[in-house]
N, C-alpha and C positions, 0 to 999 in steps of 0.2 A: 862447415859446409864441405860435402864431399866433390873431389875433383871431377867425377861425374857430373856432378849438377852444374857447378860451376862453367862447365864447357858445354852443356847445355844449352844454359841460359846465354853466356857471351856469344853461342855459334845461330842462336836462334832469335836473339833481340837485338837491337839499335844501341848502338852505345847509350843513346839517352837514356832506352828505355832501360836499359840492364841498371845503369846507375840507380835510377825511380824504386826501383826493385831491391837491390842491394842496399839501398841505404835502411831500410828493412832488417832489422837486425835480427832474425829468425830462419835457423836451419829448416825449422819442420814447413812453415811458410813454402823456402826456395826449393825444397825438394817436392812439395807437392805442385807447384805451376810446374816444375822442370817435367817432372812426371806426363803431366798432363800435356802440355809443348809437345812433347815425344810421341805420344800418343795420338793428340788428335791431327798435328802437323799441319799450323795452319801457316798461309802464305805470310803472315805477317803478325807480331805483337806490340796492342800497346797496350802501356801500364798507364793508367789514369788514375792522379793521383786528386786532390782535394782544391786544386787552381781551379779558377774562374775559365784560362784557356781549354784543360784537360775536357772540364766538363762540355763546353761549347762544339768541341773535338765531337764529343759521342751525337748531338744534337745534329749536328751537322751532318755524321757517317750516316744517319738514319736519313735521311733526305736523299743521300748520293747513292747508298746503295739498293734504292726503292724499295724500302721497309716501311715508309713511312710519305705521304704525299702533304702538302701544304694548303693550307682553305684559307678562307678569305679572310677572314680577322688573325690579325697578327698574333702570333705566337701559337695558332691554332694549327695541329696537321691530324691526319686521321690513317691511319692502320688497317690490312683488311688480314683479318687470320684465313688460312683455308676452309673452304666449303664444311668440311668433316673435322674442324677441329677448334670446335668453336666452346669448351667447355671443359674441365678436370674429368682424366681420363682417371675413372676409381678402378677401373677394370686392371691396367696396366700400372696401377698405382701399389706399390709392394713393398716390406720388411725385407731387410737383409737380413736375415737372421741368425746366427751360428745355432749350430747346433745342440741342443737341447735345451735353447730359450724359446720359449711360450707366452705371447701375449696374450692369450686366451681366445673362443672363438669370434669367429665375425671382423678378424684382423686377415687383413689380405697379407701373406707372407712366402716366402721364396728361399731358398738353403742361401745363405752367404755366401760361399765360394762357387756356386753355381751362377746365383745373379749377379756377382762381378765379373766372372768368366763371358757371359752373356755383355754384360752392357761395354767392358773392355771391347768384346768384337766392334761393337755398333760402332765405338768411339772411334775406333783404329783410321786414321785417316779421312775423317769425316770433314775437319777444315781444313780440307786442303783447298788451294783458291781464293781463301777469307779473312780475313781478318779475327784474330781471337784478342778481346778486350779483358783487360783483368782489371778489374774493381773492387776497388775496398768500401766497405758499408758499416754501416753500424745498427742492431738494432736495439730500440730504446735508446734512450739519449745518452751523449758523449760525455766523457770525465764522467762516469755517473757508475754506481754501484751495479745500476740496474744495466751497464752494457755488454752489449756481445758483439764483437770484433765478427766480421764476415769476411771473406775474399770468392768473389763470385766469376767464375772464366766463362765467359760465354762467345760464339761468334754471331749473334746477333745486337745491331744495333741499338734497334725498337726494344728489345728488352733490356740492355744498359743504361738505354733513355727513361725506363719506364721508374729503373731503380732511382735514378739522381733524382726523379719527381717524388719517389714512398719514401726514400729511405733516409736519411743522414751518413753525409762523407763520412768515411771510415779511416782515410791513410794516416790521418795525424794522430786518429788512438793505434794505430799500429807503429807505427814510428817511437813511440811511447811503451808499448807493453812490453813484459817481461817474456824470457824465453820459453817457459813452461805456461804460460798464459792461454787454453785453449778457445780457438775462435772455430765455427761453422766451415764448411768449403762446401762452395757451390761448384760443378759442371753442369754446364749447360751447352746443347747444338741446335742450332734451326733444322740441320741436316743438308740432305739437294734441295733444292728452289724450284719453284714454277712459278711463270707471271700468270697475275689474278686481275681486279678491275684495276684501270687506272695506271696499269702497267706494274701494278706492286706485286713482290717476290712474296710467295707464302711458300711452308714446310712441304714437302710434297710425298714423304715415304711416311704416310700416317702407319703404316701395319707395323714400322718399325721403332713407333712414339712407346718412351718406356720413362716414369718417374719412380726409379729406388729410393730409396729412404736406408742408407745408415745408418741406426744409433750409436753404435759402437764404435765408430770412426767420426761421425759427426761429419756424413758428407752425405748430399743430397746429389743425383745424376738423375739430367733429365735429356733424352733425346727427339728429332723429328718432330719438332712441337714448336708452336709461338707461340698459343693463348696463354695468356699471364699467368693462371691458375698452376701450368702445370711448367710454363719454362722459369718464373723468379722465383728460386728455391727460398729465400726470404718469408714471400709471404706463407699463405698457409701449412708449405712443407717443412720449412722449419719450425711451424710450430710442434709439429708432432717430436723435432728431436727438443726442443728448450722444453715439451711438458716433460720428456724423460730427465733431462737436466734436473728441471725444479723439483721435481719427485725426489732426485736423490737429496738436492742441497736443502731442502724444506721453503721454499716458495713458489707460485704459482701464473702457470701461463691462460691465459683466459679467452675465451673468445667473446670481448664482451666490449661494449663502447666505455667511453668515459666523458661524461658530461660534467659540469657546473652549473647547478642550481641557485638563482638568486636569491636572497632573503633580503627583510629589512637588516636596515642600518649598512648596505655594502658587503653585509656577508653572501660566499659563497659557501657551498657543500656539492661535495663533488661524488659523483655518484658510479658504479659501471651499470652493465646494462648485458645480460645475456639476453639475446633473443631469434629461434632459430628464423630461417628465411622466411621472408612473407608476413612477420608479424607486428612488422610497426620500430625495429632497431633506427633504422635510419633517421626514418620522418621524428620519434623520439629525439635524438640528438639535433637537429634543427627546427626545434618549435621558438617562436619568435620569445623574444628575451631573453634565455639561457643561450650558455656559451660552451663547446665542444672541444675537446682534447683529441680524441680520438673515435672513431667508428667500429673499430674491427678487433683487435689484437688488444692484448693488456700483459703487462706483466705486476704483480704485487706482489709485496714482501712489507715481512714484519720489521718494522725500523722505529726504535726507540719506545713502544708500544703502543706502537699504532701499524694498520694496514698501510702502506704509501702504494700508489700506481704512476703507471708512466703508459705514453702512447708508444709500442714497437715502433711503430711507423713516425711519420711524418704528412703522407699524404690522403688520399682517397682513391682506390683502386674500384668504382663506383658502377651500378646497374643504372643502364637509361631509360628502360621504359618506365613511361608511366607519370616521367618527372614534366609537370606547364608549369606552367607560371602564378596559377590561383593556389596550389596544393603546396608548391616548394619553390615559396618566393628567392631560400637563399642560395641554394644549388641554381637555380632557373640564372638567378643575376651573378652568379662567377660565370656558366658555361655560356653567356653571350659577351663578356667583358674581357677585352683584348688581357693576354698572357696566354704561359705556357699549359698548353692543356693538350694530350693526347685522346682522340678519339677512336675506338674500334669498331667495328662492322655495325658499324651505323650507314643510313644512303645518304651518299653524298649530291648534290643536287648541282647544276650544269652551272650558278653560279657560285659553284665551290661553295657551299654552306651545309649543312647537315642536318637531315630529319631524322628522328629518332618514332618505334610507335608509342603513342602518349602526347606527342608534344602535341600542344595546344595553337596548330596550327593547320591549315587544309595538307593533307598528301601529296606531294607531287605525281606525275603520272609516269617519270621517267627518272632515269636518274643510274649512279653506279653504284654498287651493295658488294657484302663479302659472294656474291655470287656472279659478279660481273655484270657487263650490262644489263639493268634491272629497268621492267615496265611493271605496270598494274596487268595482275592476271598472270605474272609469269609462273610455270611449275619445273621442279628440277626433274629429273632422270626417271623418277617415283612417282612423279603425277603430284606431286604434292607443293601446293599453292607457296611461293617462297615470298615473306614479308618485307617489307620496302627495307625497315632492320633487324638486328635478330632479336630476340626474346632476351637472350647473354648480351647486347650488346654494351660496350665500358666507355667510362671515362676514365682519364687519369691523372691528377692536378694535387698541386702542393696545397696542405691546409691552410696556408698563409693568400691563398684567394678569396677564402668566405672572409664575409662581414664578422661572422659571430667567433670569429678562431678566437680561445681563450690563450691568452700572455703565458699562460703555465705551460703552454705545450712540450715547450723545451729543457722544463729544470730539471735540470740532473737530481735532485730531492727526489721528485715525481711529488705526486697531491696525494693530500690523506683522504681517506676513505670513508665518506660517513654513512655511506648505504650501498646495498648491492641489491639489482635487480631482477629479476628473472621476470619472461612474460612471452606466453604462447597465446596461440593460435586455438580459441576453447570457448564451444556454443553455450554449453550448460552448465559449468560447474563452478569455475574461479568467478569471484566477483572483481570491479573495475581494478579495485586496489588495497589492497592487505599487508602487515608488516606480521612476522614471527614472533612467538614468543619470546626466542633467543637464537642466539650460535647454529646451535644440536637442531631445532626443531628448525629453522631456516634452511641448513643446508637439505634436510634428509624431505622436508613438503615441499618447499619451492624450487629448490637446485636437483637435487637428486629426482625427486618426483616430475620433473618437467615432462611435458606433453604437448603436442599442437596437430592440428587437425590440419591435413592434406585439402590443396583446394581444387575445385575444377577443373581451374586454367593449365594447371600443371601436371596433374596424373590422370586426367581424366573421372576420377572418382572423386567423390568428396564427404569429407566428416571423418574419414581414417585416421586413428589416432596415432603418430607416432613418439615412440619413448626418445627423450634427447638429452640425458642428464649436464645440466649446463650450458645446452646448447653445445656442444663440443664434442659429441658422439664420434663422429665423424673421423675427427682430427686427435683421438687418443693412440698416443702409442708404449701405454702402460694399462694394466689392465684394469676394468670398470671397478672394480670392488678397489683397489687399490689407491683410484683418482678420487672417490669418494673418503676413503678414511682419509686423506689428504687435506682434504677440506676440512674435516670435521677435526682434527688436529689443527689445522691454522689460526684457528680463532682460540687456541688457547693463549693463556700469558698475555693478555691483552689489556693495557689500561681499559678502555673503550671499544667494544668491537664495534663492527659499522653493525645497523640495522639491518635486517633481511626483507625484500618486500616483494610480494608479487602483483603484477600487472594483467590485465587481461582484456584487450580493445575488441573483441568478439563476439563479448555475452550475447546472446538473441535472447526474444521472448516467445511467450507460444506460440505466436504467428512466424516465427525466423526472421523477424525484424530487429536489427541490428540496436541493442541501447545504449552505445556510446555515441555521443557526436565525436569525429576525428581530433577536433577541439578540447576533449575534453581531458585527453591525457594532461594539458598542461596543466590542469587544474591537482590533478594526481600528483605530479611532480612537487608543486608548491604543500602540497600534504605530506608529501613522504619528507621534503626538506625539513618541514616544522618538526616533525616526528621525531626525527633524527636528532633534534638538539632539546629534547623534552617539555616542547610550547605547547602542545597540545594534549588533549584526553583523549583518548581514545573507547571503541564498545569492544567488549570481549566478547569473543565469541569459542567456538568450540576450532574452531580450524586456523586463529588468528586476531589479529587485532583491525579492528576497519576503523572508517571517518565517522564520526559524529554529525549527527544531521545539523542542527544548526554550526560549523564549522564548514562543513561544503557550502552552505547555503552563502554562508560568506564571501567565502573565496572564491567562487562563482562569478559573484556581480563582482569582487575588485580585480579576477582575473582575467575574465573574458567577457564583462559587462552582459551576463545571461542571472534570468533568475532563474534558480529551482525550485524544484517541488520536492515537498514530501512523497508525493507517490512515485517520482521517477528515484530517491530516493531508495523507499522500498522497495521498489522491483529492483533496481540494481545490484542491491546488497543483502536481500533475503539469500537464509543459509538453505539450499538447493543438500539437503540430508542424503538422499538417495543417490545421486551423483559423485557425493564427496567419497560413498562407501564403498561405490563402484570402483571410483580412482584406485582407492587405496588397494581392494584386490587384486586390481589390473597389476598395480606398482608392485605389490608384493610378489605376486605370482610371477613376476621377470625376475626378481631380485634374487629369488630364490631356487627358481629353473633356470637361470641363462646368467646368472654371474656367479661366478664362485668366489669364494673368501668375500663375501656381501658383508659391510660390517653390520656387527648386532643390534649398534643403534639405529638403522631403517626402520629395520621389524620390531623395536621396542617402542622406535616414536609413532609410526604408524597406528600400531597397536594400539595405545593410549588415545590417539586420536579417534580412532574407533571409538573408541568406549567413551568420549566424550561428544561422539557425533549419536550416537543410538543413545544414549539419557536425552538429551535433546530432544529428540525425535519421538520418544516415549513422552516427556512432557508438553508437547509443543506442534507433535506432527512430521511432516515431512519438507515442509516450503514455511522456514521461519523468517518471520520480519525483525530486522534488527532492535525493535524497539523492546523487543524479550528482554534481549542480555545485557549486563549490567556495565557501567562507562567505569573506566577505571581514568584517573585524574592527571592532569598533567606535572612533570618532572619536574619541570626546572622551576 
């Protein structure tokens, strides 16, 4: 370590904390805090290390430096972000890029040496007055194949507090790693303060709110900002650097849940789950009897030949509207039951409790919001009617509150893989539930072809189809033709690959009446389980493999004690020809105008698909009933 850094860190930390830090046996470590110490020049450092004390330390600073205010049930406090900064800023969200690397289009990006020149200004003395916390994280679980070492600076509380809730302690796999061992580096600043309702401190220089993205350093800066989204470089920001990681090392970051499926005899199968927003991800991973790993984030890797996943996280960084008590008995019964749980701009009600919109209870008429003293009827500056909470508003609580947390959460193995799922938001075309032929034809129909339709509430139009390969459009920061051959290479060398399945809680009928009951995915679930371990037959079709009518009829009454019909049956799972042909255009014609290096198995499997949807439709029509095609018998 250079005497630089060294006199640094002893001229700018506490003896204690300098020891905390030094006992850290890494140069690249103590040179990047010193750095940063230098730069942002905050009035004080503490190093938090993996104690029971440390963490209480941060728990505590978020109370005292009003980040955070305290409600009525113990362990409960609630957070207000600012008025304008209540969501992931995509506009300000950008590539460091050096020069002459190309993500392809539709990547927001910025010169390297420009956007460090830029965000170094912002930084330049930004905590001064504050306290800057350094935190060591881990994501994915600890002693584990699947870990990455984090060290996160930030001078906000609420968002140190937010991490010890997502993430798992970090300091003792640092204390542990090797000197060449590369881990993530987060910077993060709230920036200047303004008090908000309740007297709580939000960010206050939004026009100077900036999240860069490093790949090539492997550091995320984020400034003038509190909303989780864009200040825990952790969650979705680092996913964009660990897809670039696994890209190179050959495994894969996900944006996908991970549940456990129950079967007879005490078997589990554990499953992931891409699904973009809006389409049933969540309410999926808490359907009564199965048990949850994970919501959001996934990593997998090929181990011994088989798929393994692990939860990034640890926690829930969670959306509140919408959640009572009839629809989501097991989120409803954590956020009324004493523990640690962070709230955000939600309204807080005169007897310190909190209304969220959705909750299944009358409105208050009064109350405090991320917009300060809140009535019925109030509008902001715009004339425009402000809600008791926001539309964004979060929770944020350790998995180890729900009933249904599965024991696996934690193994450093991670769980094997026996199915993966994809499932959108789609009026007319995917049926309830379908597994792929194989590999090749799962990734390039159900993953790669992903699609969900735009809903009222949220863009004002509805039925727009948006392309989401994976659900993870979003959050790619290697190019689309390139995260797809990735895929389709993963499932090579595999004893067993997982099954591929797609979902679809949307279908209408020609009235636009909806033919799933909300109910009925659990019944999906226990199909796709059975599937996966070869108990069942399944119908072939041209697009897929579906359920066999007497099979659901079954599982029905022992699932969810309902009978079926045959005809709900047939409407659900007729092959919809014109539609499927549609897709496939649509999919093609992006694939081939807007991604370059597209691999050639899209437009090979597509194609074949065609040609197996039009013989179909020549002998059969255009709207076939499952009872056509022919059952192909069970495996095992």
């Amino acid at each position: 370590m250079g005497k630089k850094t060294i006199n640094i860190l002893k001229t700018r930390l506490d003896e204690k904390d300098y020891q905390k830090l030094i006992r850290i046996d890494n140069p690249k470590l103590h040179q990047f805090v010193a750095k940063y110490v230098e730069l942002c020049n905050p009035t004080k450092v503490f190093v938090c290390t993996d104690s029971a004390e440390d963490i209480q330390y941060i728990r505590d600073a978020a109370i005292k430096n009003r980040e955070e205010a305290e409600l009525a049930i113990k362990g409960h406090t609630v957070h207000f972000d600012g008025y304008y900064d209540q969501a992931r800023d995509k506009e300000k969200t950008k590539f460091l890029l050096p020069k002459g690397v190309d993500l392809g289009s539709g990547i927001n990006a910025i010169d390297k040496e420009e956007g460090i020149e830029e965000i170094h200004n912002i930084l330049k003395n930004i905590m001064h007055g504050r306290e800057l916390y350094v935190k060591f994280l881990c994501l994915g679980p600890t002693n584990s194949e699947f870990t990455i070492p984090c060290v996160q600076l930030t001078d906000s509380s609420y968002v140190a507090h937010n991490e010890d809730l997502l993430y798992r302690q970090g300091y003792g796999e640092f204390l542990s790693m090797n000197d060449d061992e590369q881990f993530f580096k987060f910077v993060h600043s709230q920036g200047e303060l303004e008090k908000a309702g309740l007297g709580l401190c939000v960010s206050k220089n939004i026009e100077k709110r900036r999240v860069y993205i490093d790949l090539q350093d492997e550091i995320i800066y984020s400034t003038n900002t509190q909303y989780c989204g864009n200040s825990i470089g952790l969650k979705k920001l680092a996913m964009r650097l660990a897809i670039n990681r696994a890209s190179k090392e050959i495994w894969l970051t996900e944006h996908v849940f991970i549940m456990g499926v129950h079967g007879s005899g005490g078997r589990v199968s554990y499953f992931t789950g891409a699904f973009p927003s809006m389409c049933g991800k969540t309410s999926t991973t808490m359907v009564e009897g199965e048990t949850i790993i994970g919501d959001d984030i996934a990593y997998l890797r090929k181990i011994g030949g088989k798929i393994r996943a692990v939860n990034v996280e640890k926690g829930i960084f969670g959306i509140m509207e919408g959640i009572n008590s009839t629809d989501d008995p097991l989120p409803w019964t954590a956020l009324h039951s004493t523990g640690e749980i962070i709230f955000s701009n939600v309204l807080v009600t005169e007897d310190k409790n909190v209304y969220w919109t959705g909750k299944d209870v009358e409105c208050p008429k009064k109350g405090v919001n991320y917009s300060g003293e809140w009535f019925l009827g109030k509008r902001d500056a715009d004339g425009k009617e402000i809600p008791p909470s926001h539309k964004n508003a979060r929770f944020a609580f350790d998995l180890n509150i729900l009933d249904n947390v599965c024991p696996t959460l934690n193994d450093p193995k991670g769980v094997v893989v026996s199915g993966m799922i994809y499932g959108g938001r789609d009026s007319d075309t995917w049926v309830p539930v379908e597994e792929s032929f194989d590999w090749v034809h799962g990734v390039v129909t159900k993953g790669a072809a992903l699609e969900s339709e735009t809903t009222a509430a949220s863009l004002g139009k509805e039925g727009v189809r948006e392309f989401n390969p994976m659900s993870n459009l979003e959050f790619l920061s290697i190019p689309i033709g390139r995260y797809i051959e990735d895929h389709l290479n993963f499932g090579f060398n595999l004893n067993k690959p997982p099954r591929i399945f797609s979902v679809n809680y949307f279908l209408k009928d020609s009235n636009g009446t909806f033919m799933n009951h909300k109910n009925n995915k659990r019944v999906w679930l226990k199909w796709m389980e059975l599937r996966s371990h070869g108990d069942l037959g399944a119908v072939k079709t041209p697009t897929g493999l579906i359920p066999r009518y007497e099979d659901l009829k079954k599982l029905f009454r022992q699932v969810i004690n309902k009978d079926y019909s045959e005809e709900e049956y047939s409407g659900q799972f007729a092959l919809r020809v014109q539609e499927h042909l549609s897709k496939i255009d649509r999919i093609v014609e992006i694939y081939r105008t807007k991604v370059p290096g597209a691999p050639s198995a899209i437009f090979e499997v597509l194609e074949e698909q065609r040609k197996r949807l039009i013989a179909a439709q020549e002998k059969f029509g255009n709207y076939i009933s499952p009872e056509k095609f022919p059952i192909v018998p069970a495996e095992s």
